[in-house]
PDB file of N, CA, C and O in Angstrom:
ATOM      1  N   UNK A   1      18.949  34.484  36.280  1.00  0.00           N
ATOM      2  CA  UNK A   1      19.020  33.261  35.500  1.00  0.00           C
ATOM      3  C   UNK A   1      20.333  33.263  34.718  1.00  0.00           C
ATOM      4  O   UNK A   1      20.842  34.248  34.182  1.00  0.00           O
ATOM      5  N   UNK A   2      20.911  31.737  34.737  1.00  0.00           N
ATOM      6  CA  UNK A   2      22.073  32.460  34.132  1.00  0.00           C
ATOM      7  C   UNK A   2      21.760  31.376  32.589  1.00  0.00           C
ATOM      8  O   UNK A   2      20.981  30.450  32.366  1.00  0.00           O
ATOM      9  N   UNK A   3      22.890  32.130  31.715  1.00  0.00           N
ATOM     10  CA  UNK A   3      22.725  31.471  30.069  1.00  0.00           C
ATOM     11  C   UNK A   3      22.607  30.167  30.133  1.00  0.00           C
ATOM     12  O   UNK A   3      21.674  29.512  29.670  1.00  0.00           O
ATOM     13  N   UNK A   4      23.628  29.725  30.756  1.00  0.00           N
ATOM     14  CA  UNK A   4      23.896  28.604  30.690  1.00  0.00           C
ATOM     15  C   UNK A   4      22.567  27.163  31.257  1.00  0.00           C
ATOM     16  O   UNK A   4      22.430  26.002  30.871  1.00  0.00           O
ATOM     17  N   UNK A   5      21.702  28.126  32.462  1.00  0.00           N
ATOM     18  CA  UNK A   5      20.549  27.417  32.556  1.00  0.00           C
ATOM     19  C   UNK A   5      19.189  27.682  31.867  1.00  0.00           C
ATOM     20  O   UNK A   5      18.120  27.163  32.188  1.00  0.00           O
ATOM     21  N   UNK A   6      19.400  28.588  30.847  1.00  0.00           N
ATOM     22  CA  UNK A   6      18.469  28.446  29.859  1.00  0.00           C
ATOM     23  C   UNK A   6      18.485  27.619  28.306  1.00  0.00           C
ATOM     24  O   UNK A   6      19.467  27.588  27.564  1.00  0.00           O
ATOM     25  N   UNK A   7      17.568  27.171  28.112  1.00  0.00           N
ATOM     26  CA  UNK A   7      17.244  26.414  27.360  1.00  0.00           C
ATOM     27  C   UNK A   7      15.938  27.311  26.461  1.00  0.00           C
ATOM     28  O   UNK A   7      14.904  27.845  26.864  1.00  0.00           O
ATOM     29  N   UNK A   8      16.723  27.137  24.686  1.00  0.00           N
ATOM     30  CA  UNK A   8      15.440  27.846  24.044  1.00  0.00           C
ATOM     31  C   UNK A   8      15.251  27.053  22.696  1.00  0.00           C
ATOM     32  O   UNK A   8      16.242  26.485  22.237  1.00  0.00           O
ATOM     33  N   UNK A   9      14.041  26.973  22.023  1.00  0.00           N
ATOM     34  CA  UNK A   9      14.011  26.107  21.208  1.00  0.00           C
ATOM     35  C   UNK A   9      14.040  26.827  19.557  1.00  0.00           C
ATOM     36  O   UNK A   9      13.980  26.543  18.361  1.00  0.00           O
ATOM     37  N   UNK A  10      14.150  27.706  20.310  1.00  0.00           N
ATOM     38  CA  UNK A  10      14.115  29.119  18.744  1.00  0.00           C
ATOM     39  C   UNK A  10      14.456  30.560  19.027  1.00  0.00           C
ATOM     40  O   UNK A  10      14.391  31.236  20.054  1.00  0.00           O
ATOM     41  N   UNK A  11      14.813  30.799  17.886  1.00  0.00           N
ATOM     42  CA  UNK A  11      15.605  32.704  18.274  1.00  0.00           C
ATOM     43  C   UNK A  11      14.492  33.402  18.775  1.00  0.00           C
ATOM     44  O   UNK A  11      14.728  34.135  19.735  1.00  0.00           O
ATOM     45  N   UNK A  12      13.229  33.348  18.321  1.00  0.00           N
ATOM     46  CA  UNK A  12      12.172  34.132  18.591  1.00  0.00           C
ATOM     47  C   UNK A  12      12.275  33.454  20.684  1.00  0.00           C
ATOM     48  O   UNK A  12      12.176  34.425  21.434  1.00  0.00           O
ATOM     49  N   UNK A  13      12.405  32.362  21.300  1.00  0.00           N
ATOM     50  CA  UNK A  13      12.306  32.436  22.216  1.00  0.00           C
ATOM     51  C   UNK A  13      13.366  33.170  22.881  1.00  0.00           C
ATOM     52  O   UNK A  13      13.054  33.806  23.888  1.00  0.00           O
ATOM     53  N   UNK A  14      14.878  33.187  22.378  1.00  0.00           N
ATOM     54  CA  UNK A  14      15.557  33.865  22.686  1.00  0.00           C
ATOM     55  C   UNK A  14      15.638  35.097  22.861  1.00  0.00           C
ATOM     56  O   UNK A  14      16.219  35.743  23.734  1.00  0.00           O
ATOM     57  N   UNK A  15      14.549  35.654  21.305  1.00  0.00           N
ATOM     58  CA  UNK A  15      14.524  37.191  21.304  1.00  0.00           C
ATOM     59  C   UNK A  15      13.774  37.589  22.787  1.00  0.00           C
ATOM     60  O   UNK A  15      14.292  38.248  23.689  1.00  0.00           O
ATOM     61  N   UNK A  16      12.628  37.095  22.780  1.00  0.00           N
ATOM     62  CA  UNK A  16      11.850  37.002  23.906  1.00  0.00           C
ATOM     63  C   UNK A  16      12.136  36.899  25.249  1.00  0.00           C
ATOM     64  O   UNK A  16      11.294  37.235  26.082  1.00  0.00           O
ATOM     65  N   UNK A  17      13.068  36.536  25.521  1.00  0.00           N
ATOM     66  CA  UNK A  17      14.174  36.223  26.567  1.00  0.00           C
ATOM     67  C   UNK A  17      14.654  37.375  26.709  1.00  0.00           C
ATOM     68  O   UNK A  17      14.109  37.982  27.631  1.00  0.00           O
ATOM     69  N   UNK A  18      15.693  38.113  26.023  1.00  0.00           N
ATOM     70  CA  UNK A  18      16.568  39.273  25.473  1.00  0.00           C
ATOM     71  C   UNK A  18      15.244  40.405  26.413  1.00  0.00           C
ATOM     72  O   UNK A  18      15.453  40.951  27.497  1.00  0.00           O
ATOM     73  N   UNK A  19      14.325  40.467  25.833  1.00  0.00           N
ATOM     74  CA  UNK A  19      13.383  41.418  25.945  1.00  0.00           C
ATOM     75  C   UNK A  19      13.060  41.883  27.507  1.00  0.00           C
ATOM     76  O   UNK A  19      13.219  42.979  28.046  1.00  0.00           O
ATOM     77  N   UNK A  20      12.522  40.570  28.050  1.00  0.00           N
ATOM     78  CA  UNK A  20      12.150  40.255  29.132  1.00  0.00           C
ATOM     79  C   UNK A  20      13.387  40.645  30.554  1.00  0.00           C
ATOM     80  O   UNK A  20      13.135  41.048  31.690  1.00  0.00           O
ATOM     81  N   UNK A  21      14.493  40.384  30.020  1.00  0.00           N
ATOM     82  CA  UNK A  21      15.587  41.207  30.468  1.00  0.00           C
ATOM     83  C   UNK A  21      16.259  42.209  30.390  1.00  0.00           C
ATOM     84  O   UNK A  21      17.236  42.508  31.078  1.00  0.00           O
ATOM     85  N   UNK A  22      15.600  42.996  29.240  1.00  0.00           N
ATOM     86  CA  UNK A  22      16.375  44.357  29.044  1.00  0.00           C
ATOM     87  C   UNK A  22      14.747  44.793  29.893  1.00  0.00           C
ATOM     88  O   UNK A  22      14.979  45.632  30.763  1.00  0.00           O
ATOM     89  N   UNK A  23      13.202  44.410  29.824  1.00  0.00           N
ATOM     90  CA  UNK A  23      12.464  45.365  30.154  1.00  0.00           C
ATOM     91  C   UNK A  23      12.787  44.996  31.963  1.00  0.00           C
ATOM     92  O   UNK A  23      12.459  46.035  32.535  1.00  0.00           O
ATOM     93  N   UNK A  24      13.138  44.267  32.723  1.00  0.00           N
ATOM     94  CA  UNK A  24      13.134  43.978  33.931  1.00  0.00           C
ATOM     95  C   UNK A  24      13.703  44.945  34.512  1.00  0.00           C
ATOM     96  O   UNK A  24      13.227  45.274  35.598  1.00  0.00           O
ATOM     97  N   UNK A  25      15.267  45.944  33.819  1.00  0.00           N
ATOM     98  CA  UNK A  25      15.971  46.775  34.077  1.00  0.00           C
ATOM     99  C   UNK A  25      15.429  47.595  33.543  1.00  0.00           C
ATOM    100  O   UNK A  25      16.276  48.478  33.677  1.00  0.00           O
ATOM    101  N   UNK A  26      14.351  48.214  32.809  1.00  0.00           N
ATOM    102  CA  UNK A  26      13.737  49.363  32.350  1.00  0.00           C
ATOM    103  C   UNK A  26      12.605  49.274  32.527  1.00  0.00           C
ATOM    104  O   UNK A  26      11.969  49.124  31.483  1.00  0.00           O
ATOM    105  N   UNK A  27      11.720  49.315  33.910  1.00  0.00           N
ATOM    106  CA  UNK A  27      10.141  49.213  33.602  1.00  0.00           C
ATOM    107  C   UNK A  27       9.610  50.579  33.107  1.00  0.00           C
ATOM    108  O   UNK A  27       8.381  50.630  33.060  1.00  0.00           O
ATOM    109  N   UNK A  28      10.132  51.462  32.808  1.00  0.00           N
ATOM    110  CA  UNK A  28       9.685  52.747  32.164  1.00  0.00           C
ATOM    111  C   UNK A  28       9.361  52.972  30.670  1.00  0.00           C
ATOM    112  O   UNK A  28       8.622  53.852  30.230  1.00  0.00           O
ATOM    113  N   UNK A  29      10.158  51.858  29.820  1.00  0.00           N
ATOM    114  CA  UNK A  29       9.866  51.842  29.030  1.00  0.00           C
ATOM    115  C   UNK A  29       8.718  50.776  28.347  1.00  0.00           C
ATOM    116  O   UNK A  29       8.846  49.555  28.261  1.00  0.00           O
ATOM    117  N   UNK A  30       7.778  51.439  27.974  1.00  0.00           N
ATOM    118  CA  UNK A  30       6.330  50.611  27.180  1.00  0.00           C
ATOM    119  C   UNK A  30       6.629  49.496  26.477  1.00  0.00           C
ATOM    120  O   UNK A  30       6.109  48.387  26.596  1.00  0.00           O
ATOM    121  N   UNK A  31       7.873  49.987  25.405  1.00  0.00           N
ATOM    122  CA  UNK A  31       8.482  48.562  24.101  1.00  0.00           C
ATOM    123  C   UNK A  31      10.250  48.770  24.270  1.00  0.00           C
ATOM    124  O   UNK A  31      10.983  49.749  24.409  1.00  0.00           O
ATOM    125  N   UNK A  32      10.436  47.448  24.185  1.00  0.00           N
ATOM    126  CA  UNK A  32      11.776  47.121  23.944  1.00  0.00           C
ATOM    127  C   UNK A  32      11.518  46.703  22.832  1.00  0.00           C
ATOM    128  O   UNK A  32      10.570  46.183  22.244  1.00  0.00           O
ATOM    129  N   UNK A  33      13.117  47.203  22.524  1.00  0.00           N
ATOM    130  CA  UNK A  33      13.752  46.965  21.090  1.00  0.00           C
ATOM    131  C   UNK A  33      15.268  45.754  21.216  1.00  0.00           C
ATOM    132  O   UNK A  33      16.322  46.330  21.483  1.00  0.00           O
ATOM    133  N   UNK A  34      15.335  44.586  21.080  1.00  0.00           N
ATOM    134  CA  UNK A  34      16.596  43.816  21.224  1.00  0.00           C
ATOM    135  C   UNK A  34      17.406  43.555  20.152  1.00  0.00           C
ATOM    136  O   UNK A  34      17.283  44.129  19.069  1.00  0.00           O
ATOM    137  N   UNK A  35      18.286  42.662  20.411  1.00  0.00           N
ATOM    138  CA  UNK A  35      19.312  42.862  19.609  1.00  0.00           C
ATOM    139  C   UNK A  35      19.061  42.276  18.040  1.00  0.00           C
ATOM    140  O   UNK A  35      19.930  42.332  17.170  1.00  0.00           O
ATOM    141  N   UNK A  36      17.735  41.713  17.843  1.00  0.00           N
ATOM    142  CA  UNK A  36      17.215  41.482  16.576  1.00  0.00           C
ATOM    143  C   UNK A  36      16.485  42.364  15.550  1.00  0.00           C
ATOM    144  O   UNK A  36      16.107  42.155  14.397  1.00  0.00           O
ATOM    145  N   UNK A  37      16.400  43.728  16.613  1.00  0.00           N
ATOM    146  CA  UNK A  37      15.711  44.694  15.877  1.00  0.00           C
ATOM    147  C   UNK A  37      14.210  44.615  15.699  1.00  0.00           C
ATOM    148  O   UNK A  37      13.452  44.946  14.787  1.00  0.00           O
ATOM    149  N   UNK A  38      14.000  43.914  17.206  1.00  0.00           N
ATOM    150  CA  UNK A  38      12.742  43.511  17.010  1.00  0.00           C
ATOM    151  C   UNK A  38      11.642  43.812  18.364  1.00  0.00           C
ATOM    152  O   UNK A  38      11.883  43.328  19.470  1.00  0.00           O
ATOM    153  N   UNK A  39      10.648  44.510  18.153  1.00  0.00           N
ATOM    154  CA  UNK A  39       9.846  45.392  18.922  1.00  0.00           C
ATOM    155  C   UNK A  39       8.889  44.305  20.401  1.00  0.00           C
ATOM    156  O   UNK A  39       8.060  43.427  20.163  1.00  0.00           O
ATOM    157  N   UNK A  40       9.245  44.641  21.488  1.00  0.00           N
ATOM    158  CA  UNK A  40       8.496  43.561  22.333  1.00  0.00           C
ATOM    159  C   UNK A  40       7.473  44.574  23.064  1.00  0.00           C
ATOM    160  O   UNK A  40       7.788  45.764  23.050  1.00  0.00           O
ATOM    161  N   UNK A  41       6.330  44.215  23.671  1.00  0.00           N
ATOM    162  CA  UNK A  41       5.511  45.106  24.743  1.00  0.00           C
ATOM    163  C   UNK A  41       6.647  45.011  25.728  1.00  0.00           C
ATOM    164  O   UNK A  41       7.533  44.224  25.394  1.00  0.00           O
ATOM    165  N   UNK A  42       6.820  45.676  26.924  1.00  0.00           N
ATOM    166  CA  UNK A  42       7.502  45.335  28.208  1.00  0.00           C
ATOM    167  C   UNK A  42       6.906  44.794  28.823  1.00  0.00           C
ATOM    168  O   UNK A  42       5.927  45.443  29.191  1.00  0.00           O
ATOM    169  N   UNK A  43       6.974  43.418  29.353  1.00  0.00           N
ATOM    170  CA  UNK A  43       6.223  42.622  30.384  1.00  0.00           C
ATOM    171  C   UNK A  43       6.063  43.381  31.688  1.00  0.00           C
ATOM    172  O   UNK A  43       5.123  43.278  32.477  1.00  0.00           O
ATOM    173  N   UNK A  44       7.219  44.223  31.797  1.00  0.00           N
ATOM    174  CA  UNK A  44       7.020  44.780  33.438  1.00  0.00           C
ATOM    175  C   UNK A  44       7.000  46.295  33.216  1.00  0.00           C
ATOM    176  O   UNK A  44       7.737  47.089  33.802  1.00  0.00           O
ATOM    177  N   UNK A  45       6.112  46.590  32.344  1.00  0.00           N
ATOM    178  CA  UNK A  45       4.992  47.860  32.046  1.00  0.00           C
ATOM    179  C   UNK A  45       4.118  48.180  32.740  1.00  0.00           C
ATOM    180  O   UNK A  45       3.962  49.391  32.896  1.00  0.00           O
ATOM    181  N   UNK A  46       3.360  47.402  33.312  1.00  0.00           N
ATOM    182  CA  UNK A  46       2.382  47.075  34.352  1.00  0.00           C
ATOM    183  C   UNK A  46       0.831  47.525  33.919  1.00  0.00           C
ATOM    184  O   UNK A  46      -0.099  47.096  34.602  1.00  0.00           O
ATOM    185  N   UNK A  47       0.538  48.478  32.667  1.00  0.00           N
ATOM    186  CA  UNK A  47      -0.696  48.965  32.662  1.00  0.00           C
ATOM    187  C   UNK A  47      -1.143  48.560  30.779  1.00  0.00           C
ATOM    188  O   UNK A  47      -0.521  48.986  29.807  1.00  0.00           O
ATOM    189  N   UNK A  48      -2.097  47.847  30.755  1.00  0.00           N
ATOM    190  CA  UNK A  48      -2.649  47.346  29.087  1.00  0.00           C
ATOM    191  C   UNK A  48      -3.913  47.033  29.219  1.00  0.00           C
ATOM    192  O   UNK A  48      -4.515  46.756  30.256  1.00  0.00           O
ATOM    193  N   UNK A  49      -4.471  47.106  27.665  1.00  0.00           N
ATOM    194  CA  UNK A  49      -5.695  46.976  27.751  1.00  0.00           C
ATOM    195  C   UNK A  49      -6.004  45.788  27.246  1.00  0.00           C
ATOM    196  O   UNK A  49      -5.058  45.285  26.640  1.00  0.00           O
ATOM    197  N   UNK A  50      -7.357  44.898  27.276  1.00  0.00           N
ATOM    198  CA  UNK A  50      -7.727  43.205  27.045  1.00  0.00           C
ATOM    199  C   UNK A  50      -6.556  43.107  25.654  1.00  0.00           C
ATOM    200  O   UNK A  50      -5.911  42.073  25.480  1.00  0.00           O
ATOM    201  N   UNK A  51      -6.444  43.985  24.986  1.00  0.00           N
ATOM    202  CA  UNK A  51      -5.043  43.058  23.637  1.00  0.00           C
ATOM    203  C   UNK A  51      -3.804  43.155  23.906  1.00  0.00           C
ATOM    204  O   UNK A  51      -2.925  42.855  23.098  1.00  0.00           O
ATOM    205  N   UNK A  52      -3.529  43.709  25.409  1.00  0.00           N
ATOM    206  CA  UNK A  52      -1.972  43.349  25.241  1.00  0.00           C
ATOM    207  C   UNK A  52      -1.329  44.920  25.017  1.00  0.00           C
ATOM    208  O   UNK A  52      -0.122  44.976  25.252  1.00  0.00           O
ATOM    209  N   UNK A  53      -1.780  45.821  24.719  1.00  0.00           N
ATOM    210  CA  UNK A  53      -1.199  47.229  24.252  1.00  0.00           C
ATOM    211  C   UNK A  53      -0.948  48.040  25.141  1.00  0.00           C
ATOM    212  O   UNK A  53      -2.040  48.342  25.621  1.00  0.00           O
ATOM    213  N   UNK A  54       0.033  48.711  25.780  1.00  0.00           N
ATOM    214  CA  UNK A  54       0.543  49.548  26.808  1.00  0.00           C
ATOM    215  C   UNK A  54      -0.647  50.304  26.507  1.00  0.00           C
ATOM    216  O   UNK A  54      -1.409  50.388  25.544  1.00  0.00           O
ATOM    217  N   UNK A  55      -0.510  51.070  28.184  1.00  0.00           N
ATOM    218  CA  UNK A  55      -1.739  52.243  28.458  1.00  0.00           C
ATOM    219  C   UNK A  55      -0.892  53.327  28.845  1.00  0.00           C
ATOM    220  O   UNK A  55       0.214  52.973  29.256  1.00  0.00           O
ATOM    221  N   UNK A  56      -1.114  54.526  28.821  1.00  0.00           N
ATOM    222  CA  UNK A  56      -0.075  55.256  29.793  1.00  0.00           C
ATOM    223  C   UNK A  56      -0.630  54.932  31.366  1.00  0.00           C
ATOM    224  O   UNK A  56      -1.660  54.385  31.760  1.00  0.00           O
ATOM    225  N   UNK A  57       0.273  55.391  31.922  1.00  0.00           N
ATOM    226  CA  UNK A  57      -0.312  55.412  33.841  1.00  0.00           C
ATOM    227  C   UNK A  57      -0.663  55.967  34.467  1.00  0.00           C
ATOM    228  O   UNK A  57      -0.770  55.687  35.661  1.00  0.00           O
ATOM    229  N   UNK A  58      -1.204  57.630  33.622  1.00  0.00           N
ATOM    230  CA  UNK A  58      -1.917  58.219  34.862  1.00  0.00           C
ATOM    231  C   UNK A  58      -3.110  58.252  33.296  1.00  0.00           C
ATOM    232  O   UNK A  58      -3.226  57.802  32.156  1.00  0.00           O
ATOM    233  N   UNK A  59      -3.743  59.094  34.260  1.00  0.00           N
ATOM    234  CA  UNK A  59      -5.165  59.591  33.686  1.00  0.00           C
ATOM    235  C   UNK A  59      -4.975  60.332  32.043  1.00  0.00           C
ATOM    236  O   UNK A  59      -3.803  60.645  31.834  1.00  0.00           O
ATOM    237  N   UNK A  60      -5.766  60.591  31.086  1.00  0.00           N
ATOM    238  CA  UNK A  60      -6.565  59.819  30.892  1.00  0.00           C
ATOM    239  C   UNK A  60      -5.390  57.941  30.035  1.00  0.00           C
ATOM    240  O   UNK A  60      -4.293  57.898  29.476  1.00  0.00           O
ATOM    241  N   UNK A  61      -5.906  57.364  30.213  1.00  0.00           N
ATOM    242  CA  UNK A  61      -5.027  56.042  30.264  1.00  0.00           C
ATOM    243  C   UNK A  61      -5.344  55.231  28.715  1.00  0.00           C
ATOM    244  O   UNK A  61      -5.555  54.044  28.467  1.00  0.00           O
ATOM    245  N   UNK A  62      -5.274  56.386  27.874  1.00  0.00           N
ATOM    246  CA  UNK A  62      -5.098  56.135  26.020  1.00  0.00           C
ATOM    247  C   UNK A  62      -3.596  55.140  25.779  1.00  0.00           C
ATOM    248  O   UNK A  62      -2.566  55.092  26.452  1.00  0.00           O
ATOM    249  N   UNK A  63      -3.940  54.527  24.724  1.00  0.00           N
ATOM    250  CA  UNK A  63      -2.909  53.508  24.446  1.00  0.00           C
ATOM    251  C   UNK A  63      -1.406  54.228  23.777  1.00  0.00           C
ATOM    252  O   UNK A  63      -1.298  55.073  22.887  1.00  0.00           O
ATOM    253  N   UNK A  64      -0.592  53.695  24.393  1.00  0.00           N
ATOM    254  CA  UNK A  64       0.948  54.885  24.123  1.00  0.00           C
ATOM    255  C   UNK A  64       1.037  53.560  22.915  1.00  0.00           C
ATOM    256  O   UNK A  64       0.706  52.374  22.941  1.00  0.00           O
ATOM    257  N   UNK A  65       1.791  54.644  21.674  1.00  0.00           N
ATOM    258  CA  UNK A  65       1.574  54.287  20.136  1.00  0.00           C
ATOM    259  C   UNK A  65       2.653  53.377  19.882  1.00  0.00           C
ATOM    260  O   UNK A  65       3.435  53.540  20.819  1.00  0.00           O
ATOM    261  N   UNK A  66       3.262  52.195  18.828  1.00  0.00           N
ATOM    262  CA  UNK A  66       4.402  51.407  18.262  1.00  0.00           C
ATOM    263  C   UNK A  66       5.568  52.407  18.438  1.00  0.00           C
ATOM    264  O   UNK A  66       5.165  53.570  18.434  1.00  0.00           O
ATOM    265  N   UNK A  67       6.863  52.276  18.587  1.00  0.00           N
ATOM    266  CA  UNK A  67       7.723  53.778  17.974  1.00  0.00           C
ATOM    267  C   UNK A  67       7.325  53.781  16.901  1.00  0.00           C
ATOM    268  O   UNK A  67       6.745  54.775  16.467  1.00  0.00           O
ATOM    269  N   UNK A  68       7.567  52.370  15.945  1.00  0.00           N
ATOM    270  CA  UNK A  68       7.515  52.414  14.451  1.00  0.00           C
ATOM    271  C   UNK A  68       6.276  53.435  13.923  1.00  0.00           C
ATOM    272  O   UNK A  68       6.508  54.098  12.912  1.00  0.00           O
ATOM    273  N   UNK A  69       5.045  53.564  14.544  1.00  0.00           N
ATOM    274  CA  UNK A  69       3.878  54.308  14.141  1.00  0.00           C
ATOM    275  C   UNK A  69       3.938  55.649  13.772  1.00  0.00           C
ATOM    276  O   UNK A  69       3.212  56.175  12.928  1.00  0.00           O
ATOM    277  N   UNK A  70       5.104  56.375  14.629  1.00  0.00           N
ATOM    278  CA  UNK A  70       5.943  57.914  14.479  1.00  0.00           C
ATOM    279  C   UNK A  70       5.030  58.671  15.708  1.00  0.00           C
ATOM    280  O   UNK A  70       4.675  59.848  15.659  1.00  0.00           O
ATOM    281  N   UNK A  71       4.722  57.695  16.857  1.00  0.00           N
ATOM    282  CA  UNK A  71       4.232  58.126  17.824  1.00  0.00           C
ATOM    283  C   UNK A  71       4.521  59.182  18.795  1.00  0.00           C
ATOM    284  O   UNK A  71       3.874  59.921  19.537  1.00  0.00           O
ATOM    285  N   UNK A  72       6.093  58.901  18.415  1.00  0.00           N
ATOM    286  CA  UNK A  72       6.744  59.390  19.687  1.00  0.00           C
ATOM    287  C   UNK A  72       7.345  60.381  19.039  1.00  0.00           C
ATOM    288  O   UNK A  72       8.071  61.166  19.649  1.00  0.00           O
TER     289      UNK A  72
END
């Protein structure tokens, strides 16, 4: 997609945008962090539970923590 054919109606869609393209090139990582300093799930994570919260991918499949939480 290029900039120029996107259209956003707010930074938060932008941030969201930002995200969605840094996680497309990183599906390894659970959360992106963009240039707002601001924490996204990775859409192309591939494994969550009914709220939306990364799982890890193998067994047992416990929810991998915020960074902010001091998870990691």
């Amino acid at each position: 997609m290029d900039d120029r054919d996107f259209t956003y109606a707010s930074l938060q869609d932008w941030d969201r945008f930002e995200a969605r393209e840094i996680g497309a090139r990183n599906p390894d990582r659970a959360y992106i962090n963009t240039g707002n300093d601001v924490w996204h799930v990775n859409p192309f994570w591939g494994k969550y539970d009914k709220w939306g919260n990364p799982l890890k991918k193998e067994a047992p499949y416990s929810r991998i923590p915020h960074p902010e939480d001091g998870g990691w």
